[in-house]
C-alpha positions, -999 to +999 in steps of 0.1 A: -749+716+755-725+742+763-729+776+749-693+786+724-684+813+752-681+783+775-662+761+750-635+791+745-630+795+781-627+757+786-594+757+759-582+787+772-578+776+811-568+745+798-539+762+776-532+780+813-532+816+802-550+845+810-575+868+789-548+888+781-522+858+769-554+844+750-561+878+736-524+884+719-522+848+706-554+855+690-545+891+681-576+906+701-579+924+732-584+907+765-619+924+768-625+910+738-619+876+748-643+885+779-675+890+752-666+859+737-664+837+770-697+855+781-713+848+751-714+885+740-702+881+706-695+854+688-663+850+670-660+856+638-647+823+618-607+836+612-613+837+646-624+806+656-601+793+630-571+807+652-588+790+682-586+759+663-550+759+659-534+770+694-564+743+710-558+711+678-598+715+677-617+709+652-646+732+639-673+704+650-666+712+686-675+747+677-702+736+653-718+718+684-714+687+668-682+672+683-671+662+713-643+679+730-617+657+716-585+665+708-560+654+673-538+641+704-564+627+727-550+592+723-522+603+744-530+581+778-528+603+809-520+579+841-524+591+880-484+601+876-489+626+846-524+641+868-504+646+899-475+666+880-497+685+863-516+696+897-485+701+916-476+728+882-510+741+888-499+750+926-471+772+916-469+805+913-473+823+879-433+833+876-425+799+881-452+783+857-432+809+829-401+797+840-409+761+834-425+765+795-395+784+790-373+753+796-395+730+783-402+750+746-364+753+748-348+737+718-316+723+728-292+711+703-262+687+713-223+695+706-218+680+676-184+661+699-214+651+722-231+637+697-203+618+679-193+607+713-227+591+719-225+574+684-193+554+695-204+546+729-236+527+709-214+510+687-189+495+711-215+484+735-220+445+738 
């Protein structure tokens, strides 16, 4: 069974960031983050509880009692989704930021677009 230091590294190379990007999202220091994955310290349970949130764990995977299993694990990953993702892995960091910048973008249409777009759908045969 794999020890919590283990467990909080796994989510946090899966989430892709560093010590230091775990740290600020958790509101500790990066060396902090380096007792926990060493099994150190142990988190205390706001802590964990922020882990659960950025990871969409729940506390039986940190209990011991869960598998690592995700609210969104029924998502289906194909050989297509694996071979992006790898390719992403490949690039350099700059890049990788450049990329979830676009894709946590929030675009919002012209409202003309979107009228525009109504009409098309209601003249089509």
């Amino acid at each position: 069974m794999d020890t919590v230091g283990v467990k909080l590294k796994r989510i946090r190379l899966e989430l892709g960031l560093t010590q230091g990007e775990m740290g600020d999202r958790l509101g500790v220091s990066n060396a902090q983050i380096s007792r926990y994955e060493n099994d150190n310290v142990v988190p205390d349970i706001l802590t964990i509880q922020r882990y659960m949130k950025i990871s969409g764990l729940d506390a039986n995977y940190f209990l011991g009692k869960g598998k690592y299993q995700k609210e969104y694990e029924h998502v289906i990953v194909n050989n297509e989704m694996i071979e992006i993702y790898q390719s992403y892995c490949e690039l350099s960091k700059d890049v990788q930021v450049a990329i979830k910048a676009i894709l946590n973008a929030e675009y919002t249409l012209p409202v003309s677009y979107e009228k525009k777009q109504e009409v098309n759908l209601l003249h089509e045969d």
